[in-house]
C-alpha positions in Angstrom: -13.4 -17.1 3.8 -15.7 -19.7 2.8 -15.5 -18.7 -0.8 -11.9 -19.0 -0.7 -11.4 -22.7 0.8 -14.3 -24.1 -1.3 -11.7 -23.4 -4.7 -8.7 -24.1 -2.5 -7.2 -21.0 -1.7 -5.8 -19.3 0.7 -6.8 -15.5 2.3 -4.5 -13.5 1.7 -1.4 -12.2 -0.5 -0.7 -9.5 -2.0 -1.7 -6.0 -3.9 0.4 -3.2 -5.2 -1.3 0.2 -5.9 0.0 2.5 -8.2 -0.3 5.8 -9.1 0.9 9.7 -9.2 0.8 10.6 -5.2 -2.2 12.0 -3.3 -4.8 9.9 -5.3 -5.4 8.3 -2.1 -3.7 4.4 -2.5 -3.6 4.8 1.7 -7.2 5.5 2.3 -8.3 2.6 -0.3 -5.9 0.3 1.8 -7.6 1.3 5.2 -11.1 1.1 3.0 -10.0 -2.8 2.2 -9.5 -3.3 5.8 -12.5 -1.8 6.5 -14.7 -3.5 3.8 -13.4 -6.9 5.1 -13.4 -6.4 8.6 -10.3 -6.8 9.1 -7.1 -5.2 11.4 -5.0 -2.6 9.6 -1.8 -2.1 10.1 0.5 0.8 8.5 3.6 0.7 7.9 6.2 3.7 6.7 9.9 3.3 5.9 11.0 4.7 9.6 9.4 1.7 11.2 11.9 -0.7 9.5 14.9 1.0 8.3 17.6 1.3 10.9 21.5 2.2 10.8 22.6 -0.8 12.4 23.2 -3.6 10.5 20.5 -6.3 10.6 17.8 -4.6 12.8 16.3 -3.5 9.7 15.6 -7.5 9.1 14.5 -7.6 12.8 11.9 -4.8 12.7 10.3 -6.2 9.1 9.8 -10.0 10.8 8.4 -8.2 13.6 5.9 -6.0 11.8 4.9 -9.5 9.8 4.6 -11.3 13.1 2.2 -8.7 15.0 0.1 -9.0 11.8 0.1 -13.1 11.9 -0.5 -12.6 15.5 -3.4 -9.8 14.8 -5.0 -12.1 11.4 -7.1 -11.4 9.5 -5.0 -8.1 8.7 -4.1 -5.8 6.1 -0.6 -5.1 6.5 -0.1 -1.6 4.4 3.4 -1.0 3.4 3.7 2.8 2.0 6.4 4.1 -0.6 7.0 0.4 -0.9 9.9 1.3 -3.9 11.9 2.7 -1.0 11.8 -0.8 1.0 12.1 -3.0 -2.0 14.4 -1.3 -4.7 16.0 -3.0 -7.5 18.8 -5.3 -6.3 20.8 -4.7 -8.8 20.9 -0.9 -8.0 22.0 -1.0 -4.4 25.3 -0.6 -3.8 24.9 -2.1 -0.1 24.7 -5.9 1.1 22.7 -4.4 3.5 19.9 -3.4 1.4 20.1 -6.4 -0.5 19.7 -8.8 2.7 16.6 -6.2 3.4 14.6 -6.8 0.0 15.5 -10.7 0.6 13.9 -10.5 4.5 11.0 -8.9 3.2 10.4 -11.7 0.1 11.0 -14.4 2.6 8.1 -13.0 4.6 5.9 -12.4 1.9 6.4 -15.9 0.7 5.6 -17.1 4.7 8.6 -19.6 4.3 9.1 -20.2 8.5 5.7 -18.7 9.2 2.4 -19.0 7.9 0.6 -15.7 6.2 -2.8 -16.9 5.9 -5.4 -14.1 6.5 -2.6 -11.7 5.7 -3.3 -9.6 2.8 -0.5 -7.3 2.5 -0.7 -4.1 0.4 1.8 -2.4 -1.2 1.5 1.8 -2.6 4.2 3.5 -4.8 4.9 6.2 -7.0 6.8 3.7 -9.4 6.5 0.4 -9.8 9.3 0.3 -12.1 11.8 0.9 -9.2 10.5 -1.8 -7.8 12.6 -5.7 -7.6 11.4 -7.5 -10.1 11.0 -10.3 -7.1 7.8 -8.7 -5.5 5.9 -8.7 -8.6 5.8 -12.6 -9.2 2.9 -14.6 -8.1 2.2 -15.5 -4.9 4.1 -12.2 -3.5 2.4 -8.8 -5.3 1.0 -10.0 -8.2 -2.1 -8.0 -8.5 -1.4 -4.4 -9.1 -3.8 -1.4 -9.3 -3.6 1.7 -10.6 -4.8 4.2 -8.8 -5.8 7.1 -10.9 -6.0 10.7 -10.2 -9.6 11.6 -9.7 -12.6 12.2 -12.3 -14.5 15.3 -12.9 -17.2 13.8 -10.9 -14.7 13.1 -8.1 -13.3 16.3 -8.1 -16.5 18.2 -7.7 -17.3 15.8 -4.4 -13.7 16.3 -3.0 -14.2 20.2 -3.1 -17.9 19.7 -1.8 -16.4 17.5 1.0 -13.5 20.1 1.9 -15.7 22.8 1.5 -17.9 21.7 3.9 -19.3 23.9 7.0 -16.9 26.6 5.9 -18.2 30.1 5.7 -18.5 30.3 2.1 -20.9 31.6 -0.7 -22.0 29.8 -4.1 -19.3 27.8 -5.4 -19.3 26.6 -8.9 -18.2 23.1 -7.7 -18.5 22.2 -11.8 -16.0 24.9 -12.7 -13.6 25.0 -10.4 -13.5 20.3 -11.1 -13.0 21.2 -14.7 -10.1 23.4 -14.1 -8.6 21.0 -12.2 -8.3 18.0 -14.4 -5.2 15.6 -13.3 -5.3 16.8 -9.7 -5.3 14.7 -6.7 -7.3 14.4 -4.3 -4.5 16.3 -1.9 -3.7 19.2 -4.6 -7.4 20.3 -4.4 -7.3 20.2 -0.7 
């Protein structure tokens, strides 16, 4: 915190991970909370959507004001493509008024967002409005790749683990698995 006001800046913003799925974007979002001891909430596409026009809005400024209310916090917004699709794709106003909610609390325009750093995960960041990605909203974006040899090898030790097993070739078996996640080796 102290490193940030001494250049004038506030805590907070905004991250986008990116990256095939099951290479772990959600555990490296609860890690950031973690590193920065911070509160973490998750958010999935059931919390907010809704079939009745406008509560979708609601829900979204009520997730962003429990995490004002809960600062510092990570607010973690999975499959984030789903929430924030191209405008010029949907078809609905609906959708449109959604995307426009969810910019207006990014940006904090009737509310104020500092010690909120809000992360975002997807599959494709190409599907997402163009409108996140400027800065000040998401403007950093990771990507998150699948993991290395090295990796691999840990993950199977890891799942592995206390199971009735006999000698493993934990080298082999990460070598034939090069581009898998984290979940398709479990």
């Amino acid at each position: 915190a102290d490193l940030y006001k001494s250049y004038g800046k506030k805590i907070g913003g905004g991250i986008l991970f990116y990256g095939p799925p099951g290479c772990a974007k959600t555990y490296l979002a609860k890690a950031t909370a973690g590193e920065i001891a911070s509160e973490f909430i998750s958010v999935g596409i059931d919390d907010i959507l809704d079939m009745y026009i406008g509560q979708s809005e609601k829900k979204l400024n009520l997730i962003f004001e429990k995490a004002r209310a809960m600062s510092p916090c990570v607010l973690f917004f999975d499959e984030i493509d789903a929430l924030g699709a191209n405008r010029n794709d949907l078809r609905s106003s609906a959708g449109r008024n959604l995307i426009n909610q969810f910019l207006a609390e990014l940006d904090g325009v009737d509310s104020d967002n500092e010690g909120i750093l809000v992360i975002g995960a997807t599959n494709a960041p190409w599907h997402l409005d163009s409108g996140f990605r400027r800065p000040g909203r998401f403007d950093r974006m990771i990507f998150v790749q699948p993991p290395s040899l090295e990796s691999r090898m840990e993950i199977f030790r890891l799942a592995l683990a206390g199971k009735p097993i006999g000698k493993i070739d934990y080298t082999g078996l990460a070598k034939i698995t090069d581009s898998f996640s984290g979940a398709d080796i479990k």
